[in-house]
C-alpha positions in Angstrom: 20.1 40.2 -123.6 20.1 43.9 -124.4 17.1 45.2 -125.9 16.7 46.8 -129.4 17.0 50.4 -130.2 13.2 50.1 -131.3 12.1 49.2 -127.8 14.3 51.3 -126.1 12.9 53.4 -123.1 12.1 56.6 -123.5 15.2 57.8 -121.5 17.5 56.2 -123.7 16.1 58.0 -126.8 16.7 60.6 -125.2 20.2 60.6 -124.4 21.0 59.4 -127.8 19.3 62.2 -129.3 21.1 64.7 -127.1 24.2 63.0 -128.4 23.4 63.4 -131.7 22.8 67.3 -131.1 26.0 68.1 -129.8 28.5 69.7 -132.0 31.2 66.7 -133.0 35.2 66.9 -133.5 36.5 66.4 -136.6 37.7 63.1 -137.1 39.0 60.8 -140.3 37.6 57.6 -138.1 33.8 57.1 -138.1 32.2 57.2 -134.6 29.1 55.3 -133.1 26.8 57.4 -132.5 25.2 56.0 -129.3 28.8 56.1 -127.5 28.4 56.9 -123.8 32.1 56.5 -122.7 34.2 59.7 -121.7 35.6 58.6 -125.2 32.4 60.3 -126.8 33.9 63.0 -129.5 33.0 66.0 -127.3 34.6 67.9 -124.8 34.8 67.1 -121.3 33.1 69.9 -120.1 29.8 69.4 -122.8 30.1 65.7 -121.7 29.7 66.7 -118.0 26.9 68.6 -118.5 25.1 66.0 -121.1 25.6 63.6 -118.1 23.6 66.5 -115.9 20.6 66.1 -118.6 20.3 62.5 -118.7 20.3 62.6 -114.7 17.3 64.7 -115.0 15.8 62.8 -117.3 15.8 59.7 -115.9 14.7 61.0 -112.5 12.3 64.4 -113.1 11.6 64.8 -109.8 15.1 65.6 -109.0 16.1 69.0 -108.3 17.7 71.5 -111.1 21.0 70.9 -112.1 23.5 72.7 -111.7 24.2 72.7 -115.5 20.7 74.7 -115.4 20.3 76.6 -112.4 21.4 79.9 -112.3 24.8 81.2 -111.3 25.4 81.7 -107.8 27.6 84.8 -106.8 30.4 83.7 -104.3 30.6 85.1 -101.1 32.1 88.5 -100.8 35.4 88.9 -98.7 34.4 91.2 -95.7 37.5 93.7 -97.2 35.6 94.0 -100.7 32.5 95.7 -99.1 34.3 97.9 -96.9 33.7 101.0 -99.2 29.9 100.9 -98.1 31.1 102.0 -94.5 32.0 105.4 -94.3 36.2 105.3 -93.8 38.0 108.1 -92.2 38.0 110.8 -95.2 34.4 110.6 -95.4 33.7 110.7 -91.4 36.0 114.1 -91.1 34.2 115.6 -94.2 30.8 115.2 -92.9 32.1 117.0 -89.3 33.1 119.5 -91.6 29.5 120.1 -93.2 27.7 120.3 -89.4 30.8 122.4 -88.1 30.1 124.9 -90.9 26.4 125.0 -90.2 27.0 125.2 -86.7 29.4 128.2 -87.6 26.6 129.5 -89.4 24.2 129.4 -86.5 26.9 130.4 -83.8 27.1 133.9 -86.1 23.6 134.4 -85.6 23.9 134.3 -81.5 23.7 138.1 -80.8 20.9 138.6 -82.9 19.2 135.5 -81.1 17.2 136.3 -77.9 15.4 133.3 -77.4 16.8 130.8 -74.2 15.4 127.8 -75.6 17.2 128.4 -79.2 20.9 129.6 -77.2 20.2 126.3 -75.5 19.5 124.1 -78.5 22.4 125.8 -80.3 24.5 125.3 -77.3 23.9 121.9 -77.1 24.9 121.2 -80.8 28.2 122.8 -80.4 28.9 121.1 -78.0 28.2 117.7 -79.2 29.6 118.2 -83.0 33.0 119.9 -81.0 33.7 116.8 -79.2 33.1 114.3 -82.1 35.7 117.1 -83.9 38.0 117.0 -81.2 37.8 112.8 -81.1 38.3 112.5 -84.7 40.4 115.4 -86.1 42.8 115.7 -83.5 46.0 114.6 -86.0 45.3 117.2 -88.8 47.8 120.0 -87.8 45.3 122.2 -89.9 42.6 121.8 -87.3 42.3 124.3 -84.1 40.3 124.6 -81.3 38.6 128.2 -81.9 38.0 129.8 -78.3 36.7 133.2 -77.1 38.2 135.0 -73.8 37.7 139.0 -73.3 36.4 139.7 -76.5 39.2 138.3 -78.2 39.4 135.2 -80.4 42.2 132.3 -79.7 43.0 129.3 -80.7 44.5 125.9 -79.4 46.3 123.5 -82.2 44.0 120.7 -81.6 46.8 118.4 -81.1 47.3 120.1 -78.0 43.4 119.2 -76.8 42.5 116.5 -74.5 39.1 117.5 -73.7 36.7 120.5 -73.3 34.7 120.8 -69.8 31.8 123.1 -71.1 29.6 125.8 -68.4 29.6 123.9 -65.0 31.1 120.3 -66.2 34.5 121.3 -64.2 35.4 120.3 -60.6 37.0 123.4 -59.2 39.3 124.2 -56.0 40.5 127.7 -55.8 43.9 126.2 -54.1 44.0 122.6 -56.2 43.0 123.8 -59.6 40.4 121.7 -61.8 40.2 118.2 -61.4 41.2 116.0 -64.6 40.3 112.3 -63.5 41.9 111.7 -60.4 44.6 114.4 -60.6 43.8 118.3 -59.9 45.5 120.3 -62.7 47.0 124.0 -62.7 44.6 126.9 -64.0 45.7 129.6 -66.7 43.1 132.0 -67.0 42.7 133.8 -70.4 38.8 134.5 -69.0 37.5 137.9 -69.1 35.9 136.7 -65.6 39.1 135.5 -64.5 40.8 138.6 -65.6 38.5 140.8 -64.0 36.7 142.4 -67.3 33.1 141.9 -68.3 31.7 138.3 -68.9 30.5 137.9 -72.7 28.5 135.0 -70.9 24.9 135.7 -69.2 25.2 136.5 -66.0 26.1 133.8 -63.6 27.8 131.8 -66.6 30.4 129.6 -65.2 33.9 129.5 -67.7 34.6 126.8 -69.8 37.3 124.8 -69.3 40.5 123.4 -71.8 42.2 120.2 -71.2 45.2 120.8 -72.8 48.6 118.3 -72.7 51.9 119.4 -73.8 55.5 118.0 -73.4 55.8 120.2 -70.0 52.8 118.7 -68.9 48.6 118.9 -68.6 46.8 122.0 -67.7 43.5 123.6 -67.4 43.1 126.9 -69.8 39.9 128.7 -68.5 38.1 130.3 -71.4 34.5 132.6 -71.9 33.3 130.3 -74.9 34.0 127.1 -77.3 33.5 128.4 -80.4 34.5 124.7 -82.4 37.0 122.9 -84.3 37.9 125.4 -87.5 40.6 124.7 -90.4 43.2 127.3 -89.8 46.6 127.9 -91.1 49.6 129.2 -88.4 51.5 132.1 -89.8 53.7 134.2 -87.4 52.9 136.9 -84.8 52.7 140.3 -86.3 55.8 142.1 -85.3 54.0 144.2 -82.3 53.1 140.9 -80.4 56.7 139.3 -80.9 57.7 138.3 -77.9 55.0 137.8 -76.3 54.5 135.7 -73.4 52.0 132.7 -74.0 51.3 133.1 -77.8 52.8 131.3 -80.9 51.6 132.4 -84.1 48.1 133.1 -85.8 45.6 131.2 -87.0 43.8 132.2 -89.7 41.0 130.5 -90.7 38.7 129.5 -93.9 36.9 133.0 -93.7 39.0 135.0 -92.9 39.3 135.1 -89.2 42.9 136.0 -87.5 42.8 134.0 -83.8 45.7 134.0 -81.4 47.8 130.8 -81.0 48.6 130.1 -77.6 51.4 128.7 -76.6 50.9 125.6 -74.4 54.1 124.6 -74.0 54.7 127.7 -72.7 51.8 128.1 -70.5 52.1 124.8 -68.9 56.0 126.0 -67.7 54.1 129.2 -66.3 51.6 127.3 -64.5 
């Protein structure tokens, strides 16, 4: 026999009077009020988690219910946190920044006498030009700014494979400079080369241009890599029309005019 609803256990009053709190449907028939079928005049999802009570109820030593434990945040798709890591845009404009305070620090080199700071300052040109060279190479807005006589000029960076700095270069006087396994042709655009004064110390070996074009890969041999600028092209000046080698201009950000050579032209020369 069932027992009474006076000696029911404490779990059972329970569950009624959780019943009895719930907000009912409106209904013309009369409802028990102890029902405890899916039938019960509430919604499925109240009913669900009324079930959820009782369980803890009758067992306290359970663990929380879901109906009562916090919500837990699903796992995030590895595309939906991809804007933490730094994307293209924001890897070029941050080679911008250290290209402009290298630019900065490069203007100060005549005025800077220590060896230990033209080391240091060497040594960061070089290192923020090849990460420049890696990454911007597809912007047809971006040149490789060189120095060679006492003049400035400029290679579309598009054109640049690589940049062998003072005494990085293989060298043959009869082969050329070595690329890999391959010795490649030399145009010198060096004041050493050309037989003028070095703008390098004394002893300074040149610097040397991979460059790649659609007549082929050659070394230019330069005085000094001066780093990756934003430049546009606009044409020769009428007195250098013509000329053998060059392409355009490039002027840069601040100002600066800088010969375009020609590598397509070079590389038939070579």
């Amino acid at each position: 026999m069932s027992r009474s609803g006076a000696g029911k256990d404490q779990a059972g009053r329970e569950f009624e009077a959780l019943l009895a709190a719930l907000p009912r449907r409106q209904s013309a028939a009369p409802v028990r009020a102890a029902a405890r079928s899916s039938r019960a005049p509430v919604g499925d999802s109240e009913f669900e988690n009324l079930l959820n009570e009782f369980r803890s109820l009758s067992n306290p030593a359970a663990s929380v219910t879901a109906a009562r434990a916090p919500a837990v945040a699903p796992r995030q798709p590895a595309d939906s946190i991809q804007h933490t890591i730094p994307g293209q845009n924001n890897l070029v404009q941050a080679l911008g920044a250290l290209g402009r305070e290298r630019d900065r620090l490069m203007i100060r080199l005549e005025t800077i006498h220590d060896e230990s700071a033209l080391k240091a300052i060497d040594g960061l040109n070089r290192q923020i030009t090849h990460l420049q060279i890696s990454v911007m190479r597809e912007q047809p807005d971006k040149f490789l700014l060189v120095r060679a006589g006492g003049q400035h000029f400029s290679l579309s960076l598009n054109d640049v494979v690589r940049v062998l700095w003072h005494g990085e270069a293989e060298r043959d006087d009869k082969k050329g400079v070595r690329h890999d396994s391959d010795w490649l042709p030399v145009h010198a655009v060096s004041s050493r080369q050309l037989g003028k004064s070095s703008v390098n110390s004394a002893g300074a070996e040149d610097v040397i241009a991979i460059v790649s074009s659609a007549e082929g890969v050659l070394a230019i041999c330069v005085d000094s890599v001066l780093g990756v600028v934003s430049a546009t092209q606009a044409p020769l000046d009428a007195v250098l029309q013509g000329a053998q080698g060059l392409k355009g201009t490039a002027i840069t950000e601040t100002g600066l005019h800088a010969l375009v050579l020609d590598v397509d032209r070079l590389a038939q020369r070579a």
